[in-house]
C-alpha positions in Angstrom: 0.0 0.0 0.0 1.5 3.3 -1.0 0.9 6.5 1.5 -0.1 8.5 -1.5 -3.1 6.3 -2.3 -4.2 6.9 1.9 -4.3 10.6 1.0 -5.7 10.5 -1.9 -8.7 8.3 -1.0 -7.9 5.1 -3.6 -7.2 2.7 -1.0 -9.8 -0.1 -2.1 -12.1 -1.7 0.1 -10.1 -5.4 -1.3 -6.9 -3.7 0.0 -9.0 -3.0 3.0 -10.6 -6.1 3.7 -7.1 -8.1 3.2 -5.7 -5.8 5.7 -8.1 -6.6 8.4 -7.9 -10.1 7.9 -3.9 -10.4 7.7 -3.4 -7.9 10.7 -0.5 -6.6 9.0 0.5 -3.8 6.7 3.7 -2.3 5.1 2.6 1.4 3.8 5.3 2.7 1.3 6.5 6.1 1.9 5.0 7.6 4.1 8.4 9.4 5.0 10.6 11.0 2.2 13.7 8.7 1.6 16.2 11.3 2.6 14.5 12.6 6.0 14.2 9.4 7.0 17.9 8.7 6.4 19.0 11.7 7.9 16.7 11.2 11.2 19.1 7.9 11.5 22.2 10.1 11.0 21.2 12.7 13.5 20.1 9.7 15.9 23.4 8.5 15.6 25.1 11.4 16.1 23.0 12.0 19.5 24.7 8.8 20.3 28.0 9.4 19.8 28.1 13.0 21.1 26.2 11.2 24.5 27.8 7.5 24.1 29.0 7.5 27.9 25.7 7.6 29.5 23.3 6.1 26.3 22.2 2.7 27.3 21.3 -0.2 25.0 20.5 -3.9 24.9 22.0 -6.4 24.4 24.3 -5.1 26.3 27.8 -7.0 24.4 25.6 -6.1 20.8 23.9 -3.0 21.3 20.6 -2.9 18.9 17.9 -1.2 20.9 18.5 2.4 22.7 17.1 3.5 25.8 16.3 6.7 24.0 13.0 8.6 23.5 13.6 12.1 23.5 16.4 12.7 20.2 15.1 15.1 17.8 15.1 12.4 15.4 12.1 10.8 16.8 10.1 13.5 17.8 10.2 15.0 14.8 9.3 11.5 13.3 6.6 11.1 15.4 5.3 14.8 15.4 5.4 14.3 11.3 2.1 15.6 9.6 2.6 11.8 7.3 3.5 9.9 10.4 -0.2 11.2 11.8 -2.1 10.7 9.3 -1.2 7.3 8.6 -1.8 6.5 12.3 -5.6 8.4 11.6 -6.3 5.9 8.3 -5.1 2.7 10.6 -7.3 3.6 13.6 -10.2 4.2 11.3 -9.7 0.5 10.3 -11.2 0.3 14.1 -15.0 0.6 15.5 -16.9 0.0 18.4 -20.2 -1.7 18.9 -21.4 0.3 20.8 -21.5 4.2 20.1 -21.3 5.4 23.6 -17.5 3.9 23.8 -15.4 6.8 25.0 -13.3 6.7 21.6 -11.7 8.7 19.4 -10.1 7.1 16.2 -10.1 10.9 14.5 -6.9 12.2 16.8 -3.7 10.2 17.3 -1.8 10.3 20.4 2.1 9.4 20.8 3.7 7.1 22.6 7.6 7.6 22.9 9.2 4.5 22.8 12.9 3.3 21.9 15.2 3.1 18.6 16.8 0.3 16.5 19.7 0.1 15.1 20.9 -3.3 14.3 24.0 -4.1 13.3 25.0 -6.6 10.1 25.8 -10.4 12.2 24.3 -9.6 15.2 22.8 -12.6 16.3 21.6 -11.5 20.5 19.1 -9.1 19.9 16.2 -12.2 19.2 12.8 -12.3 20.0 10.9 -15.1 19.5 6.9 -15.6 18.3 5.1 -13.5 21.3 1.7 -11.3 21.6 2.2 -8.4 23.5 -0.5 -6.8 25.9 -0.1 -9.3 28.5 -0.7 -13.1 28.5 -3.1 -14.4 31.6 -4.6 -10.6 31.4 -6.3 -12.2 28.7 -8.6 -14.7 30.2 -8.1 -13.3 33.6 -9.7 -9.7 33.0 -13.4 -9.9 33.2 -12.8 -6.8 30.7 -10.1 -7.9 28.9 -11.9 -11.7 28.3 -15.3 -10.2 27.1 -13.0 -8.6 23.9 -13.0 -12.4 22.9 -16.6 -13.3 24.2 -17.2 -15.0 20.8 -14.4 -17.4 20.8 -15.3 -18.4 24.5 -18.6 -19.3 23.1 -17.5 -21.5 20.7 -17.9 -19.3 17.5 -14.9 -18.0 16.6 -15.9 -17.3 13.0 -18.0 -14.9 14.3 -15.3 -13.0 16.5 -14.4 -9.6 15.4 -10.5 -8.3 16.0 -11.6 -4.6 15.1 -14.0 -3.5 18.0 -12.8 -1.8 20.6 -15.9 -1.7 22.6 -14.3 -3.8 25.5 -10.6 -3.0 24.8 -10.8 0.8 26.1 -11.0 -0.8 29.6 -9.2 -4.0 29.8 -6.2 -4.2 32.3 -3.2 -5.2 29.9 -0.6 -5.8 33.2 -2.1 -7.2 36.2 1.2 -8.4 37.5 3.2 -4.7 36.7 5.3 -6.5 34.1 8.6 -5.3 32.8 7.9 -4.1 29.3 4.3 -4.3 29.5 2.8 -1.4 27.5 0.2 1.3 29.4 -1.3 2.7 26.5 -3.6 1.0 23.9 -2.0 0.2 20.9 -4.6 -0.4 17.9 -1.7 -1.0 16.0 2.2 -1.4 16.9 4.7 -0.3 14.2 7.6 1.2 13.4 8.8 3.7 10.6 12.0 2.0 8.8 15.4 4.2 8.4 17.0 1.6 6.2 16.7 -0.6 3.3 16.0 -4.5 5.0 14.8 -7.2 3.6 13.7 -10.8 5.1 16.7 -12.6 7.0 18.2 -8.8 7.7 17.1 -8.5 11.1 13.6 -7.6 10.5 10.5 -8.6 11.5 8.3 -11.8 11.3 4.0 -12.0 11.7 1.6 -15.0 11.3 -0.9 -13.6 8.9 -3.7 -15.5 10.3 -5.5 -12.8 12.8 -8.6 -14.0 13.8 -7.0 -17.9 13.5 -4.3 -17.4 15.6 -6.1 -15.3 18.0 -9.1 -17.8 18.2 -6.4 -20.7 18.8 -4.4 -18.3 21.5 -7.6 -18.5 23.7 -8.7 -21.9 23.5 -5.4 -23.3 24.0 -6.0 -24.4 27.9 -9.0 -26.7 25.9 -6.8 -28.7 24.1 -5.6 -31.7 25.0 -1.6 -31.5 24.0 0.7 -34.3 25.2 3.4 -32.8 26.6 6.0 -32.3 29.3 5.3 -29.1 30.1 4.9 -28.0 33.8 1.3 -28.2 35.3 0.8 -24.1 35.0 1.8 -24.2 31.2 0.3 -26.7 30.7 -2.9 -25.2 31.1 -1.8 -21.8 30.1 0.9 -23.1 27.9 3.2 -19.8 26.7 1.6 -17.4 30.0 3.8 -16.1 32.6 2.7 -13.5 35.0 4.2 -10.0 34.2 5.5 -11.4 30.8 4.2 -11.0 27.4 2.3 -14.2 25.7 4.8 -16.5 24.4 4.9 -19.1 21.7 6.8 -22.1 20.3 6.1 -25.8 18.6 6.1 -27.1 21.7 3.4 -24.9 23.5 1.2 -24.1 20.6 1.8 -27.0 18.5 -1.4 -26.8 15.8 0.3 -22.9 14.8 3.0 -24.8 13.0 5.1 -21.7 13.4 8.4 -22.7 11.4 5.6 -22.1 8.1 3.0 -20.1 9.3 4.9 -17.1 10.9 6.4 -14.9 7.8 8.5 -12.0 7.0 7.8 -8.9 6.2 8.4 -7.8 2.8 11.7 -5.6 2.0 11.3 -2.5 3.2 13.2 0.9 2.0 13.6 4.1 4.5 10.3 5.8 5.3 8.3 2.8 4.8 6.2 2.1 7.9 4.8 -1.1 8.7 2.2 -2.0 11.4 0.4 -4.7 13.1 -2.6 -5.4 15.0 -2.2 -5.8 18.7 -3.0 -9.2 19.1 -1.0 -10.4 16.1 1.8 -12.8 16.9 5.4 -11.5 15.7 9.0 -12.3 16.5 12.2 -11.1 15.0 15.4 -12.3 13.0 17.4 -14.8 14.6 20.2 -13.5 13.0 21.1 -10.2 11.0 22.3 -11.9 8.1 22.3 -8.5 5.7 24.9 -6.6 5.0 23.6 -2.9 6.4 22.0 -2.1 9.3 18.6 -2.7 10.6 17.0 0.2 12.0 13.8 1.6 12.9 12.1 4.2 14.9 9.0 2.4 17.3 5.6 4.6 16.9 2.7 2.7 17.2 -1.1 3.8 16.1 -2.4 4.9 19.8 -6.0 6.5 19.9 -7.9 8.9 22.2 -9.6 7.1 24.7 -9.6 7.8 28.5 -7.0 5.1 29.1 -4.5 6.7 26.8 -5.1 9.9 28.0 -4.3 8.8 31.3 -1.0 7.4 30.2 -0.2 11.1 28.0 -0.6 13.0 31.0 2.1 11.0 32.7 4.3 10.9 29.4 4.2 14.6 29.1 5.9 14.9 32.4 8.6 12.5 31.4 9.1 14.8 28.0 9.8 17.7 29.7 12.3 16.4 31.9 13.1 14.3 29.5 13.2 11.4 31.6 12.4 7.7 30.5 8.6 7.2 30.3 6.3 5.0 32.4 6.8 2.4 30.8 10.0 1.9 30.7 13.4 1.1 32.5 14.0 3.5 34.7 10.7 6.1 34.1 10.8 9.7 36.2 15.0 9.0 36.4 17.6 11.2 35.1 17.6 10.1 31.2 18.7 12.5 28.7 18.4 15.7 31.0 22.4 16.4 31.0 22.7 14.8 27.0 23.5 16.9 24.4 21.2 17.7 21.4 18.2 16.8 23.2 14.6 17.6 21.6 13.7 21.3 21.2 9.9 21.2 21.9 8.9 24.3 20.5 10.4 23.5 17.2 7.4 21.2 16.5 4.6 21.3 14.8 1.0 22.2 16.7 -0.5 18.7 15.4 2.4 17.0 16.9 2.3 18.6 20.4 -1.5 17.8 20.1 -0.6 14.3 20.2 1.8 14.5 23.1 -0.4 16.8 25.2 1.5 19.6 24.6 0.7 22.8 23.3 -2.1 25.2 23.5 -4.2 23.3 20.3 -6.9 21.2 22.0 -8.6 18.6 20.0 -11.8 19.4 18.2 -15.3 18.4 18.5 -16.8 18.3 15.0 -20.3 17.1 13.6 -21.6 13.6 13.4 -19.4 12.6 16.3 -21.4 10.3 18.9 -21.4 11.0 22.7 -19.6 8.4 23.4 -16.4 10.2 20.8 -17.3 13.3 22.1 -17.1 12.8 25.9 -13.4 10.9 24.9 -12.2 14.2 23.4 -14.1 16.3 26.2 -11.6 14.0 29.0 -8.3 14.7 27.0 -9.3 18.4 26.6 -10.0 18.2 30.4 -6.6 16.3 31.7 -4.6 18.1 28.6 -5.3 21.4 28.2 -7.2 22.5 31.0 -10.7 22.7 29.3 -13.4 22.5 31.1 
């Protein structure tokens, strides 16, 4: 899918349909070539100039910065393009029922980390694994009723897209390291390099509402196998962990076929995913440049979000690490050198970190339920009443 046919209006409703049922999208340029390339320069130029204090992991193959606050990506994420294809990808999204507090019109950020991966580099591995908890999933009256039509035995029926029960499902019961506190309809990245398959990028199964369906009636089946008594029964669920899968666990996926690479990507491509779709990454960087990316995943308004902002903006004005992450309300990048200059960006862009003076607008045909979303963030945001 090409950014100019989001813009445009040509995206079909085949493209459409093949999107929701894959989970999984690459959108081609949404980023000029050459910004994107020369966010990656600057970003690693913010590196060098702070490489003292600048952590990273692994720690003996550094591929993934602690960093959230370079110019690089808040410029990226503050990008008019970047916004706008977050917009088109959370109107892929509905809810059932109109009085959900939701609005898929206005994108919020969420900072998150850098990639940069070098050519060999063979630590920096994740295997196939859902984020947004694991046991949260059956154990959340909430979070279990998203999937209400699986537990019933009609999973044909079950629809990945609505948000209705999603807005208030508790993702991390057990305050798990990594866990994310923000609603992602999509996680994603924007690409600052030319990668293709086996080049340290990543893999999905393509199988949404198949895999998904499978995921949560795993503890039914009855799988011969030597796993302990707990994984047994919630095979791949840890407490404070993501969900986690492998032939031995989830044996019916048939991972080693079914989970896929994404296609070649060039710089300012950005490629998403659904939040419940499985994904993993290279074993092995077995290309010949680097592997890098900037994280910005497709968050929408919705009092949970908001929430999380109001805490984030703190963080990006002391430019600390967020909640979320190693280390949150800490030191970070006060002392570094180059850090972000807020006023530099754009008033859409501090819209969607809670910044600024622009609130977001109420406009016609919105439902109460949109309405009183946008009435909260206005509230917690910007002081409107």
């Amino acid at each position: 899918m090409a950014y100019s046919d989001i813009v445009s209006g040509r995206v079909s409703e085949d493209v459409l349909a093949e999107v929701r049922r894959r989970g999984s999208v690459v959108i081609r340029n949404v980023i000029p070539r050459s910004t994107a390339l020369e966010w990656k320069e600057r970003a690693k130029e913010y590196i060098a100039a702070n490489k003292e204090r600048v952590k990273a992991f692994p720690p003996d193959s550094p591929a993934v910065y602690e960093l959230y606050w370079t110019p690089s990506q808040a410029e990226a994420r503050a990008h008019p393009n970047t916004l706008e294809t977050q917009r088109f990808l959370q109107r892929l999204w509905h809810s059932s029922d109109p009085d959900t507090q939701l609005s898929t019109a206005y994108p919020l950020t969420y900072a998150d980390r850098l990639r940069i991966r070098l050519p060999g580099d063979a630590k920096f591995t994740l295997g196939p694994h859902m984020d947004g908890g694991s046991l949260e999933r059956w154990e959340d009256p909430e979070y279990s009723r998203v999937y209400t039509k699986i537990l019933e035995g009609r999973w044909e029926e079950y629809d990945p897209w609505d948000a209705k029960h999603r807005v208030k499902a508790k993702m991390d019961l057990y305050n798990g390291a990594g866990a994310c506190s923000m609603l992602r309809f999509f996680q994603g990245w924007l690409s600052m390099s030319d990668t293709g398959p086996g080049e340290g990028t990543l893999h999905v199964c393509p199988m949404l509402i198949h895999s998904t369906a499978y995921t949560i009636l795993r503890p039914f089946f009855d799988v011969q196998t030597s796993l302990p008594a707990m994984d047994a029964t919630f095979p791949g669920s840890v407490p404070g962990a993501c969900q986690e899968y492998n032939p031995v666990t989830h044996p019916h996926l048939e991972l080693e076929t079914t989970m896929v690479s994404v296609p070649r990507v060039e710089p300012g491509d950005y490629v998403a995913w659904h939040c419940d779709l499985l994904h993993s990454v290279d074993r092995e960087h077995r290309g010949t440049g680097d592997s890098s990316v900037l994280y910005i995943p497709a968050t929408p308004l919705c009092n949970m979000n908001v929430e999380y902002l109001v805490k984030q903006r703190q963080a990006a004005l002391s430019l600390s690490p967020p909640w979320d992450f190693p280390g949150a309300g800490g030191h970070g990048e006060k002392d570094f050198q180059g850090t972000v200059d807020w006023s530099s960006l754009n008033p859409e862009g501090l819209q969607a970190m809670g910044l600024g003076t622009k609130p977001w607008e109420i406009k016609v045909g919105m439902s109460e339920g949109e309405k009183q979303a946008i009435e909260f963030g206005n509230k917690m945001c910007f002081g409107q009443s």
